[in-house]
C-alpha positions as a Markdown table, in Angstrom:
| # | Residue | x | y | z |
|---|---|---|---|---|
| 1 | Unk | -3.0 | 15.7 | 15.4 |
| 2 | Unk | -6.9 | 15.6 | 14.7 |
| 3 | Unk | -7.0 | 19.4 | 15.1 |
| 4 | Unk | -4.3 | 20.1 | 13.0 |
| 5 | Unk | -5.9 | 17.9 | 10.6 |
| 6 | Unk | -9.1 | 19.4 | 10.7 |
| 7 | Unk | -7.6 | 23.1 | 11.2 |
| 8 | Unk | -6.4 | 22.1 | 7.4 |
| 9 | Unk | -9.7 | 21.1 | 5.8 |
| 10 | Unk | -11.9 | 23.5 | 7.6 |
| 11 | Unk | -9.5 | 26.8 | 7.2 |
| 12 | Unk | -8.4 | 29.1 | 3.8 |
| 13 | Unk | -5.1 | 29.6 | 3.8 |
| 14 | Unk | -3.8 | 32.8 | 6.0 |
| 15 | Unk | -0.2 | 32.7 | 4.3 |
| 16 | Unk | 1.6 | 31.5 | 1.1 |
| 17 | Unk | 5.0 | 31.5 | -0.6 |
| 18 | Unk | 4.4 | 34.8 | -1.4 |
| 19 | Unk | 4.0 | 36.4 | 2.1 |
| 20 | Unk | 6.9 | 34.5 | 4.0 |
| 21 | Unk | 8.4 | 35.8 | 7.2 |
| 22 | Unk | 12.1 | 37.3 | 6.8 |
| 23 | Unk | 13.6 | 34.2 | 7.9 |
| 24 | Unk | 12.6 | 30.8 | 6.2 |
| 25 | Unk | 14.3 | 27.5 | 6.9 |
| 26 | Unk | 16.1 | 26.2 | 3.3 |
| 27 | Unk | 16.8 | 22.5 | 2.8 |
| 28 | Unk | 18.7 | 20.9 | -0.2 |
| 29 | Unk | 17.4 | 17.4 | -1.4 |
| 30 | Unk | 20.0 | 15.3 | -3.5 |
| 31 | Unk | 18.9 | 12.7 | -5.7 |
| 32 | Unk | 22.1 | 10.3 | -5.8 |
| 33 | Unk | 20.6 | 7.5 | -8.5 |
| 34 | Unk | 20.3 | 8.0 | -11.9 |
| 35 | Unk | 16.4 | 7.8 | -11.9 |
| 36 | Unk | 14.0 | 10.4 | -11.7 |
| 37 | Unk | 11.9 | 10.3 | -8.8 |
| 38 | Unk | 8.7 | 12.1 | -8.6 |
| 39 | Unk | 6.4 | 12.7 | -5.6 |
| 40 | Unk | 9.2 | 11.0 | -3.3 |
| 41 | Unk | 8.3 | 12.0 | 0.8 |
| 42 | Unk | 11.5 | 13.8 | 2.6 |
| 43 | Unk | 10.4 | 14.0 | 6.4 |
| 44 | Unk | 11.7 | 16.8 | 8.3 |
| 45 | Unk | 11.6 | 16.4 | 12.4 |
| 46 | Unk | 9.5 | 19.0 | 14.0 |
| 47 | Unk | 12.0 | 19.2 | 16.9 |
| 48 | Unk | 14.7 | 20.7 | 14.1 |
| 49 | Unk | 11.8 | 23.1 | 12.4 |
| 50 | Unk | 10.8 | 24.8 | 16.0 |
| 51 | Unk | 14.4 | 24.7 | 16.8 |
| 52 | Unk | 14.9 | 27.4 | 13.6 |
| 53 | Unk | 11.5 | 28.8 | 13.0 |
| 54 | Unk | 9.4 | 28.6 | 16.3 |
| 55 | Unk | 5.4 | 28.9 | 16.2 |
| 56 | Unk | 4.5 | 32.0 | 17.6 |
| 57 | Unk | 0.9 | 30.8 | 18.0 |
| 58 | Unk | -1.3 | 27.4 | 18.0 |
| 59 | Unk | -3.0 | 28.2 | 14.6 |
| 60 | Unk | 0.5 | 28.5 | 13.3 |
| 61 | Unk | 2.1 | 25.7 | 11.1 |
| 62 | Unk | 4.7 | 25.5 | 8.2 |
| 63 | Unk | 4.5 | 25.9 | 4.8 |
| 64 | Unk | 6.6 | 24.3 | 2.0 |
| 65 | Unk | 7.7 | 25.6 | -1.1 |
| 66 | Unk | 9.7 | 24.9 | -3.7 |
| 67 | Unk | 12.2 | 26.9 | -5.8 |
| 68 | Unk | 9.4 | 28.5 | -7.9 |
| 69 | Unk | 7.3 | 29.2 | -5.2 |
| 70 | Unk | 4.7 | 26.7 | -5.7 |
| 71 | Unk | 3.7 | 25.5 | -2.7 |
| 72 | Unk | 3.5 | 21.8 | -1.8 |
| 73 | Unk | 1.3 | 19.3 | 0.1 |
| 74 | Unk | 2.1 | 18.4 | 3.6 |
| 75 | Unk | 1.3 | 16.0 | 6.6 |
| 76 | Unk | 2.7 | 15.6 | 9.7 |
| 77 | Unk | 3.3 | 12.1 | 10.9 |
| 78 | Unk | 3.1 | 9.9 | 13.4 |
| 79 | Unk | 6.6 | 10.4 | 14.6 |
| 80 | Unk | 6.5 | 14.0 | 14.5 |
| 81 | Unk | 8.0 | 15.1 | 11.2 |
| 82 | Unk | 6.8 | 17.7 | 8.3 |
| 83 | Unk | 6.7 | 15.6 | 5.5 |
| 84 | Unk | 6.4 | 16.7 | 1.3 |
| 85 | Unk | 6.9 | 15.2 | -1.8 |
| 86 | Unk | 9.9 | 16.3 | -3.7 |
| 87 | Unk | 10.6 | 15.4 | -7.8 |
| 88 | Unk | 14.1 | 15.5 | -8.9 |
| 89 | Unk | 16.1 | 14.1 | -11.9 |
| 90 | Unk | 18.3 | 12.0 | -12.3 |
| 91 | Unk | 21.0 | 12.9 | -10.6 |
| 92 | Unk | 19.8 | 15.5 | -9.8 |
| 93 | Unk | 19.1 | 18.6 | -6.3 |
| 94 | Unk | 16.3 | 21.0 | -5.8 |
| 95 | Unk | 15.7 | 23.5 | -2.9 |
| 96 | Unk | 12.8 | 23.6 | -0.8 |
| 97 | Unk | 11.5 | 27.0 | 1.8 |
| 98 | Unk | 9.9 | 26.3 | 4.8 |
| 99 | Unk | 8.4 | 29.1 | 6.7 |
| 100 | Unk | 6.0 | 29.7 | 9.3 |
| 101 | Unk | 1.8 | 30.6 | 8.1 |
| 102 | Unk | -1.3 | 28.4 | 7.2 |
| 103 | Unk | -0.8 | 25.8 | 4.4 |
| 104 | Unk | -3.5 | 25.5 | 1.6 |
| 105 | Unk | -6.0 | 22.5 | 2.2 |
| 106 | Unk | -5.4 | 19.4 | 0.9 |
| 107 | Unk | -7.1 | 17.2 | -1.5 |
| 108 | Unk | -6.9 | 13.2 | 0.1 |
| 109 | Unk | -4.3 | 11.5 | -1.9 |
| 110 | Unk | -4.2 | 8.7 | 1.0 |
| 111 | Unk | -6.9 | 7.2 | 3.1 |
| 112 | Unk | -7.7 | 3.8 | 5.0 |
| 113 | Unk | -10.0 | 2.2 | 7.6 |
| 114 | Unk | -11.6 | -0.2 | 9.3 |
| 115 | Unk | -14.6 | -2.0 | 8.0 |
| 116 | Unk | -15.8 | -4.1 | 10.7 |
| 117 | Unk | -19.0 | -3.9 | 8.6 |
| 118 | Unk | -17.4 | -6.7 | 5.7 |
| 119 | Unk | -15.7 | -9.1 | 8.2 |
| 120 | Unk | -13.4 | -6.5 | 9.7 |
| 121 | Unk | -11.7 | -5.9 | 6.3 |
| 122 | Unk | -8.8 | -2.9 | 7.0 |
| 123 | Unk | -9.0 | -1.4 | 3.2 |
| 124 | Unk | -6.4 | 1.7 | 2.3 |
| 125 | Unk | -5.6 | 3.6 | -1.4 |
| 126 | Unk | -3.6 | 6.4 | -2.5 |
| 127 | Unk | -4.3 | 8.4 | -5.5 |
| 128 | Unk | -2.6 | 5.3 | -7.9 |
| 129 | Unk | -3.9 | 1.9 | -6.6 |
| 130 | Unk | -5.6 | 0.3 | -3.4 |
| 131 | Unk | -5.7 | -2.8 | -1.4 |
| 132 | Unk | -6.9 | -4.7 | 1.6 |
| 133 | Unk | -6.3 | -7.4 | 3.9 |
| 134 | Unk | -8.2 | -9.6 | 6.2 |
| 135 | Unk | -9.5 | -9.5 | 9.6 |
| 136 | Unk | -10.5 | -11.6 | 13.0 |
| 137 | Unk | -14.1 | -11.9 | 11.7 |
| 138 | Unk | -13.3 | -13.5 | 8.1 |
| 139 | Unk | -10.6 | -15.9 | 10.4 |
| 140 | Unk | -13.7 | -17.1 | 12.7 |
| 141 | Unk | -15.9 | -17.8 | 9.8 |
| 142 | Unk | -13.6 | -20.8 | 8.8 |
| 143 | Unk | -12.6 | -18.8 | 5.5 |
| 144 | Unk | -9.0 | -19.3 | 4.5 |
| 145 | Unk | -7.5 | -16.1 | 2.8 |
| 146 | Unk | -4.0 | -15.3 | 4.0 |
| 147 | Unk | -2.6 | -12.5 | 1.2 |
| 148 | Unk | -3.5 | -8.8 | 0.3 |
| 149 | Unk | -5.8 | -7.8 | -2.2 |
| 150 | Unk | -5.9 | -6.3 | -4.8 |
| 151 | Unk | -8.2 | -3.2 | -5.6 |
| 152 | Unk | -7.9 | -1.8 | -9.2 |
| 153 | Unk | -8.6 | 1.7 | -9.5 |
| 154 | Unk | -8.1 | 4.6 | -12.6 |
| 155 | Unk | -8.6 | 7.8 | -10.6 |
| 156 | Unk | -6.7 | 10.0 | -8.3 |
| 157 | Unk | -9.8 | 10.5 | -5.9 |
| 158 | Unk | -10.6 | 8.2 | -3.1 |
| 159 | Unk | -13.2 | 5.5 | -4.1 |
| 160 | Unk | -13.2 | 2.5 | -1.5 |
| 161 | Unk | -15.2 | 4.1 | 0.7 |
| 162 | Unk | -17.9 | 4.9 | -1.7 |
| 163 | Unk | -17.6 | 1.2 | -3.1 |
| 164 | Unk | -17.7 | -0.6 | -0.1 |
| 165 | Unk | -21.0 | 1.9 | 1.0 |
| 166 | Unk | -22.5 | 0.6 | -2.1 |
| 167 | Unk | -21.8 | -3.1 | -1.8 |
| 168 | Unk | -22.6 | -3.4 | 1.6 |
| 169 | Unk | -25.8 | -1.1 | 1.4 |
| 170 | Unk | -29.1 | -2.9 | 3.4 |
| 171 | Unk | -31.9 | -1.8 | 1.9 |
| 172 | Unk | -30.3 | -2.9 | -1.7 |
| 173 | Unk | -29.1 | -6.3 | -0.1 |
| 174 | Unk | -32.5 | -6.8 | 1.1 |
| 175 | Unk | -34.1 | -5.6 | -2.3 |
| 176 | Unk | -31.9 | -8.2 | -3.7 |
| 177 | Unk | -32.6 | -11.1 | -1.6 |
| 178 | Unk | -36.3 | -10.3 | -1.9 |
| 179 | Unk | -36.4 | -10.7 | -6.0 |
| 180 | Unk | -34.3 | -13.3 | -5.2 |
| 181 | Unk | -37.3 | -15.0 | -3.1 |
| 182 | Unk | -39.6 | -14.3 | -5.7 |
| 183 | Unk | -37.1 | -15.9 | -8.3 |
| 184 | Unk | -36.4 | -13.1 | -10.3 |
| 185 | Unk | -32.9 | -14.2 | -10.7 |
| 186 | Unk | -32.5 | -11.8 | -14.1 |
| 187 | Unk | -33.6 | -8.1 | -11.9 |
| 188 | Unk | -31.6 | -9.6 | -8.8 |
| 189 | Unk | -28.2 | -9.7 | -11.0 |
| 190 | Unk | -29.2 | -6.5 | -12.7 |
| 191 | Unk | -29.5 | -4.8 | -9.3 |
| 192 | Unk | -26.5 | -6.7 | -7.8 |
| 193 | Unk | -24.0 | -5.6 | -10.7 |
| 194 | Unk | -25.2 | -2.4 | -9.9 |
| 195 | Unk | -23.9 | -1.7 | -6.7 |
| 196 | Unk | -21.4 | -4.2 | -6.9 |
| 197 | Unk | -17.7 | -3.6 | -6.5 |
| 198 | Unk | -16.7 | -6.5 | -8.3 |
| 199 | Unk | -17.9 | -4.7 | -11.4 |
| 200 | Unk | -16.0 | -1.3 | -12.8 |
| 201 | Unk | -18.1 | 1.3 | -12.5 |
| 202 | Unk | -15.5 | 3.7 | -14.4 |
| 203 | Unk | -13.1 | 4.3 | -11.4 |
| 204 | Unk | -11.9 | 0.3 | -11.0 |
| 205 | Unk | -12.7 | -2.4 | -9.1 |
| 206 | Unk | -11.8 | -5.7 | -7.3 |
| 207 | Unk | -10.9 | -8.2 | -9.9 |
| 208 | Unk | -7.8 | -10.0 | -8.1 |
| 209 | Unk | -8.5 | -13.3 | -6.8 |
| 210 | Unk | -6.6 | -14.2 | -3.6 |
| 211 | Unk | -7.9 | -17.4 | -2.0 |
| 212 | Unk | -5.5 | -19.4 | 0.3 |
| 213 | Unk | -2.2 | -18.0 | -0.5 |
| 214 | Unk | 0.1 | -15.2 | -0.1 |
| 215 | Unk | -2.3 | -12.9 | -2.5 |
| 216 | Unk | -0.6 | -9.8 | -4.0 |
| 217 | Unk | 2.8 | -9.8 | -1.7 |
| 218 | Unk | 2.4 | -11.1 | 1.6 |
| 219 | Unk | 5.4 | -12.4 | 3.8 |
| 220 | Unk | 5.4 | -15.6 | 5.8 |
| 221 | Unk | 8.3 | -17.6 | 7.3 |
| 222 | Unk | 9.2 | -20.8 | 5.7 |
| 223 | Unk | 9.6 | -24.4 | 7.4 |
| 224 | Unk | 12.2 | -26.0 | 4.8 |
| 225 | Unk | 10.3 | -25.3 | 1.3 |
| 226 | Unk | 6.9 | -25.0 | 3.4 |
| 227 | Unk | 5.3 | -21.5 | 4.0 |
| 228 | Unk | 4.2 | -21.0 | 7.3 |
| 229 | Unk | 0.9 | -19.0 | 6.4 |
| 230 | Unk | 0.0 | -16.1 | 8.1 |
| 231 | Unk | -3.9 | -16.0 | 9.0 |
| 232 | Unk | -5.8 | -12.5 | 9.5 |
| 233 | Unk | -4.6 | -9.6 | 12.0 |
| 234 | Unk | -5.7 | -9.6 | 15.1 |
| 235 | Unk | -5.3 | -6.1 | 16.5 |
| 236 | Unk | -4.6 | -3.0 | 14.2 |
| 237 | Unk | -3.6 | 0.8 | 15.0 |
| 238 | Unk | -4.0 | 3.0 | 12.4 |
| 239 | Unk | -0.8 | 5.3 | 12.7 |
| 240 | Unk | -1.0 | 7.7 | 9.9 |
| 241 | Unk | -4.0 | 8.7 | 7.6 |
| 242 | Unk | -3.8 | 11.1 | 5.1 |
| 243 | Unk | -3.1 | 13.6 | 3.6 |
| 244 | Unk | 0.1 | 11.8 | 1.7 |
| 245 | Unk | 0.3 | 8.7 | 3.1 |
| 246 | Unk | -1.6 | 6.2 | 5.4 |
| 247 | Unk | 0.3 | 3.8 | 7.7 |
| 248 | Unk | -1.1 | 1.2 | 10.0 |
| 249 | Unk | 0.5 | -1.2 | 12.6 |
| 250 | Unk | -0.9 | -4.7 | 12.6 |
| 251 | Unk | -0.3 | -7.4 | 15.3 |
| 252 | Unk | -1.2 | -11.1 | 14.3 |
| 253 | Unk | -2.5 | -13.8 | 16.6 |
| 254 | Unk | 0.2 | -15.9 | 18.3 |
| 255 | Unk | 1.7 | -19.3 | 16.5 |
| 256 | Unk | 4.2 | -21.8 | 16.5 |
| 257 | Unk | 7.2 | -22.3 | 14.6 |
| 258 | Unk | 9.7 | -24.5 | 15.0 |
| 259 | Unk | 8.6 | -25.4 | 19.1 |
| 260 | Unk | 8.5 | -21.6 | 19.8 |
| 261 | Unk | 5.7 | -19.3 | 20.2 |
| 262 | Unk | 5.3 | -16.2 | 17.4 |
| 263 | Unk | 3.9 | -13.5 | 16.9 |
| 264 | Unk | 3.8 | -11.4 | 14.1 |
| 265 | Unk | 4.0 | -7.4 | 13.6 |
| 266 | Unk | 3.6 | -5.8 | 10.0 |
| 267 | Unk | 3.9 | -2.2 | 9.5 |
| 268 | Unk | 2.5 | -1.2 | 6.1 |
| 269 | Unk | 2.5 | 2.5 | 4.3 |
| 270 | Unk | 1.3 | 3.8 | 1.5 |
| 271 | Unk | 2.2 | 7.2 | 0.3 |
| 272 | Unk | 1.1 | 9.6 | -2.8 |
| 273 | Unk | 2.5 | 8.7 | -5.8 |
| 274 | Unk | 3.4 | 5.5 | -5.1 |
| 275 | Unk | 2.3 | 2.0 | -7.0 |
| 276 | Unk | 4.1 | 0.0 | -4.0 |
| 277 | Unk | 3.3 | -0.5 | -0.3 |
| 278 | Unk | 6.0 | -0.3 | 2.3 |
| 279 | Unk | 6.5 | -3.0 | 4.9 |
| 280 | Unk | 7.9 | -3.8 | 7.9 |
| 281 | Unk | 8.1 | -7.3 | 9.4 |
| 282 | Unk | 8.8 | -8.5 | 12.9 |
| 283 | Unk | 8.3 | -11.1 | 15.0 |
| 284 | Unk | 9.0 | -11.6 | 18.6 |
| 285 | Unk | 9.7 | -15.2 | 20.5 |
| 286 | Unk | 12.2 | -15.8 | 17.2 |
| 287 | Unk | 14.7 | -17.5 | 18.6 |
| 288 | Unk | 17.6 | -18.0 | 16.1 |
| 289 | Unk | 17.7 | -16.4 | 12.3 |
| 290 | Unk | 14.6 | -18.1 | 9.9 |
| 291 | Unk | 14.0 | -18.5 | 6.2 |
| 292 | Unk | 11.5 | -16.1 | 4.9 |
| 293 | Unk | 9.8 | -15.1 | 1.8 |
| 294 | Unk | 7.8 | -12.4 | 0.1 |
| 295 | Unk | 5.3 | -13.9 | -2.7 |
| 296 | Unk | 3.1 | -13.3 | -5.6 |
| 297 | Unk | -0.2 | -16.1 | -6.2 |
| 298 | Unk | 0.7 | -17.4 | -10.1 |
| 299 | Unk | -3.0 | -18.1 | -11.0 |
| 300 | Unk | -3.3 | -20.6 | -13.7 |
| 301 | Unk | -5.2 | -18.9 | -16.4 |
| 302 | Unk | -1.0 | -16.9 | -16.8 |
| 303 | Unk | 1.3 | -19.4 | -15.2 |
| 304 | Unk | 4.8 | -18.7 | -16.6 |
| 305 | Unk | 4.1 | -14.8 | -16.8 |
| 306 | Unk | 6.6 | -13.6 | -14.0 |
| 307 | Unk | 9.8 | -12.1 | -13.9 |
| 308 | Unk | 12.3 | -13.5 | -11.1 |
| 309 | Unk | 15.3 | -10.9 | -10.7 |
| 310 | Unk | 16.3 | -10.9 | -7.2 |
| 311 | Unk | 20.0 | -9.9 | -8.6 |
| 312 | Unk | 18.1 | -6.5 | -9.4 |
| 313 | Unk | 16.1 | -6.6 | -6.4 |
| 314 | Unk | 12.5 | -7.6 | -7.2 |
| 315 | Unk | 10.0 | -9.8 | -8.5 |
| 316 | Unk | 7.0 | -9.2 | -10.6 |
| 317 | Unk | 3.9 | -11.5 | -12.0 |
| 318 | Unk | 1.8 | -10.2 | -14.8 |
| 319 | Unk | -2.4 | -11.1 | -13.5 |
| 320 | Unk | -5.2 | -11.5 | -16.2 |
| 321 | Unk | -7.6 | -11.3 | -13.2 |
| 322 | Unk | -10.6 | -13.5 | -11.9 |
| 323 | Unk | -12.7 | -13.5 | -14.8 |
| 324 | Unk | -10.9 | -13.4 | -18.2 |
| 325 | Unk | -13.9 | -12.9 | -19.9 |
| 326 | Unk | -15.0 | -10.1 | -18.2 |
| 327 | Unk | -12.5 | -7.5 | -19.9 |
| 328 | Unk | -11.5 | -6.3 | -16.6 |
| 329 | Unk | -8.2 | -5.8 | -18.1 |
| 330 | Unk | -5.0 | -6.9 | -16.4 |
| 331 | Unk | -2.6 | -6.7 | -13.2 |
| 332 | Unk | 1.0 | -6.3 | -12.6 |
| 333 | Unk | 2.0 | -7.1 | -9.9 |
| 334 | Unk | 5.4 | -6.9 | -8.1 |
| 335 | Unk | 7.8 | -7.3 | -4.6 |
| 336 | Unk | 11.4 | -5.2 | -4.1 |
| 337 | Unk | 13.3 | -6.9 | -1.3 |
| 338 | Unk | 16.7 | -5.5 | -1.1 |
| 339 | Unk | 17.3 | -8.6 | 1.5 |
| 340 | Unk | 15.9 | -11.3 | -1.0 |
| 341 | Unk | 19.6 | -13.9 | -1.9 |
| 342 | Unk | 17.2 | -15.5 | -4.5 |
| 343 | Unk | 14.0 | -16.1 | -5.8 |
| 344 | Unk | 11.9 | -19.2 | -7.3 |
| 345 | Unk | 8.6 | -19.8 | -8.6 |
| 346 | Unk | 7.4 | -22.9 | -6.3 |
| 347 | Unk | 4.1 | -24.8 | -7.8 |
| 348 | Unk | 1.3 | -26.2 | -5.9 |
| 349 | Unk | 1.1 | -30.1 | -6.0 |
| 350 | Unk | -1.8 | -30.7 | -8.3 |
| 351 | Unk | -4.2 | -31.6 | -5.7 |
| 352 | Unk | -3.0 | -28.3 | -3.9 |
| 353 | Unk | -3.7 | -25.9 | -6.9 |
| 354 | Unk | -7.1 | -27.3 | -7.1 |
| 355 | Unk | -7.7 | -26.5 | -4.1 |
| 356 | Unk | -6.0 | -22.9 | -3.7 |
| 357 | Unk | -7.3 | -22.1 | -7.1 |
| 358 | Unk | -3.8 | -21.0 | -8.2 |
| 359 | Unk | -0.7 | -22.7 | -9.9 |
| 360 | Unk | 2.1 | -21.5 | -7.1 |
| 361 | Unk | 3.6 | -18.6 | -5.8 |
| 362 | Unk | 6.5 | -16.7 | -6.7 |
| 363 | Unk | 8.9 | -16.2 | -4.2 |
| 364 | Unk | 11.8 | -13.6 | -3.0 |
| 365 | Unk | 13.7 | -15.9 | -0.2 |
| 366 | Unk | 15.8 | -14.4 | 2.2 |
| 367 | Unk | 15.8 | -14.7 | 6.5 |
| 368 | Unk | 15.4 | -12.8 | 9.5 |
| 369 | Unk | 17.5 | -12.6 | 12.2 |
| 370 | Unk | 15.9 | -12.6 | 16.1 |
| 371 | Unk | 15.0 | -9.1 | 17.4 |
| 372 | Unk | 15.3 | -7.9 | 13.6 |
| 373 | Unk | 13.0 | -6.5 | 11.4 |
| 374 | Unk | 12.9 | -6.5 | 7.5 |
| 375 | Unk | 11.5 | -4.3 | 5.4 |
| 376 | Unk | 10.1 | -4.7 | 1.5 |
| 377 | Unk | 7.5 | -3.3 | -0.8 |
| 378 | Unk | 5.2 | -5.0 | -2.9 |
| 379 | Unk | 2.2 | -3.3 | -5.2 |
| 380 | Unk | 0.1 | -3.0 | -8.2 |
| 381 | Unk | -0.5 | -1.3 | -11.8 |
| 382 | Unk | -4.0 | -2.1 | -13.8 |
| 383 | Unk | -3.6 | -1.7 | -17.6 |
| 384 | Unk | -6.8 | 0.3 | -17.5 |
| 385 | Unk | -4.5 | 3.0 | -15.9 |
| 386 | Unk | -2.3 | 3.5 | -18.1 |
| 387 | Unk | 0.2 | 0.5 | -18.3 |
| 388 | Unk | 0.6 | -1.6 | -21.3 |
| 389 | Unk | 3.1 | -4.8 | -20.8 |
| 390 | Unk | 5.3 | -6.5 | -18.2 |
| 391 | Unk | 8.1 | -5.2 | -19.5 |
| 392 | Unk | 6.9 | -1.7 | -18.2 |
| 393 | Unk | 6.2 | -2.9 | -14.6 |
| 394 | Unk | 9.7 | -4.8 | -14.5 |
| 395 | Unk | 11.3 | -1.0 | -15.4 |
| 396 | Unk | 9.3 | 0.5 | -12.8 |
| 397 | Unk | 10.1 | -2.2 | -10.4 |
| 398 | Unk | 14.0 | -2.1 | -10.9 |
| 399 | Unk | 13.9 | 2.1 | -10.8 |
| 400 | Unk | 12.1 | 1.4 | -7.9 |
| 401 | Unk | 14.9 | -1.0 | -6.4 |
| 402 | Unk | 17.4 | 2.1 | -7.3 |
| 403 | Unk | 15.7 | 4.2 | -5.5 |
| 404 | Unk | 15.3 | 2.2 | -2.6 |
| 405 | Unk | 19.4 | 1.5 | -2.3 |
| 406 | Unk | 20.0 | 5.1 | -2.8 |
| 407 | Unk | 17.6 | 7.0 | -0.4 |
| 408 | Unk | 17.4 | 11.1 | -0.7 |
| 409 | Unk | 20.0 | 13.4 | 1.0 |
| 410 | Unk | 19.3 | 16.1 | 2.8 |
| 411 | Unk | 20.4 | 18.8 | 4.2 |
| 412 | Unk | 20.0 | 21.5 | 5.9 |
């Protein structure tokens, strides 16, 4: 995998759609909803594309095209199929040549890691919107943040790296803590908002305030109307990252439930093109089916800004961020749970809220069954990229749903 990947980068390309063998290997893709879908993956297994169009050599790999002979981005994943976006209207088919040569390289439009370096943080974006979550290190400190974050971005290139190099920086942290020292508070700010990434810098920045709670879509099983919160991972395997999409297993420390013993496995995704993360939830030592949800923090400064339409499969908040007065603009933010019976927005008793800085949660309910897994998607859209009103994100969010009950056909 890491040679292909770098054979990619490093290499010009030695074929295109222009200069195909004889012989290329023709799929149809069939868009059965009544949405357009654009940049949507179709994965292909490797086993069927060597079965029809061997590789003669080890520098050979396959190259995607589409009717028009443009050719399209590829990756191969972690289960061994050639995957490429496909767009296609509503209701709508397209054809796709693949052939044996040396695809073009490929600008990032994917990319995570780990950052032991800021309380083992794992941080991932595509080319739309980013996000993190929270590791074993920010769990020993004693701090309490159980949900993903939120990282607002306006820029197709990859930027959390660059931010978190910036924040985290020690000779500026030690320049800052020195002025500091000396009580220059005014320069210390000055150089602080600088580097900072809670401050847009003109690609984004983190602005979405989590705190105890389920953050921007986090699961957790419920215990009658109480959520059972999930802490921080405590191992991680990153499965897939880049070019199109970045995927990473985590496994969460053991806990109880019900006089069993848990524990908890999330799969999440993020692909090109995409404003939603997808996620897979297990748990094994489940011993009989449990109540679960999927939820959205409802932060006071917006309390009754949130859509609940689990008949249309989703859920969606509208965010004005941590600071208000900051002009950070605003967040939508949004679950689809094809499994969710119902939803609810459940407040916080008022010495709760106080205390989780937020007014409730949102919540998509629905169960898991023992030995099951369920899957769901939850994301993001900033208004400083482009989208103007709740309204918007609740379209997007039930085209999304669409999508999701009518998957791609292929064939070949």
């Amino acid at each position: 995998m890491k040679r292909l990947f770098y054979t990619l980068i490093l290499l010009a390309a030695l074929a295109s759609c222009n200069t195909k063998p004889k012989e290329d290997f023709i799929i149809t893709v069939k868009n059965p909803a009544s949405v357009e879908r654009t940049d949507e993956m179709v994965e292909i297994p490797m086993d069927d594309l060597l079965a029809r169009l061997p590789l003669v050599s080890e520098e050979d790999m396959y190259v995607v095209c589409d009717a028009q002979g443009n050719e399209l981005p590829t990756q191969i994943t972690f289960d061994k199929k050639l995957m490429f976006p496909v767009t296609l209207s509503a209701n709508g088919s397209a054809t796709y040549s693949i052939s044996v040569g040396m695809p073009e390289p490929v600008q990032a439009a994917a990319f995570g890691r780990h950052y032991p370096e800021r309380v083992d943080d794992i941080a991932w974006e595509n080319d739309l919107t980013a996000y993190r979550c929270y590791g074993p290190a920010l769990q020993a400190s004693g701090e309490r943040a159980f949900g993903y974050d939120i990282w607002v971005k306006n820029t197709p290139l990859m930027v959390v790296e660059e931010r978190y190099a910036n924040e985290l920086n020690p000779e500026t942290k030690a320049q800052i803590e020195q002025l500091r020292k000396e009580k220059r508070f005014d320069e210390a700010d000055q150089l602080y908002h600088s580097v900072s990434y809670h401050v847009d810098h003109g690609n984004g920045m983190d602005c979405y305030k989590v705190g105890p709670t389920l953050g921007g879509g986090a699961a957790a099983l419920l215990d009658g109307e109480d959520i059972v919160y999930p802490y921080c991972w405590a191992n991680y395997e990153i499965m897939e990252n880049g070019p199109l999409r970045f995927r990473v297993r985590l496994t969460y420390h053991p806990f109880a439930y019900q006089g069993d013993t848990l524990v908890e496995t999330r799969i999440i995704s993020l692909a090109k093109g995409s404003q939603l993360n997808c996620t897979t939830i297990s748990f094994s030592g489940l011993k009989k089916a449990a109540p679960m949800a999927a939820g959205i923090v409802v932060h006071p400064e917006n309390p009754d800004a949130y859509t609940l339409a689990a008949d249309k499969g989703y859920i969606a908040y509208h965010d004005l961020t941590d600071n208000v007065k900051a002009d950070n603009g605003e967040i939508y933010v949004g679950i689809v749970a094809p499994w969710a019976k119902e939803a609810r927005y459940q407040p916080f008793p008022a010495p709760e809220a106080a205390r989780r800085g937020a007014s409730g949660h949102i919540l998509a309910l629905g169960s898991i069954a023992p030995d099951a897994s369920v899957t769901y998607w939850w994301g993001s859209a900033w208004s400083k990229a482009g989208w103007k009103s709740l309204d918007e994100w609740n379209n997007y969010l039930g085209d999304f749903a669409t999508r999701t009950n009518n998957p791609l056909k292929v064939t070949y």
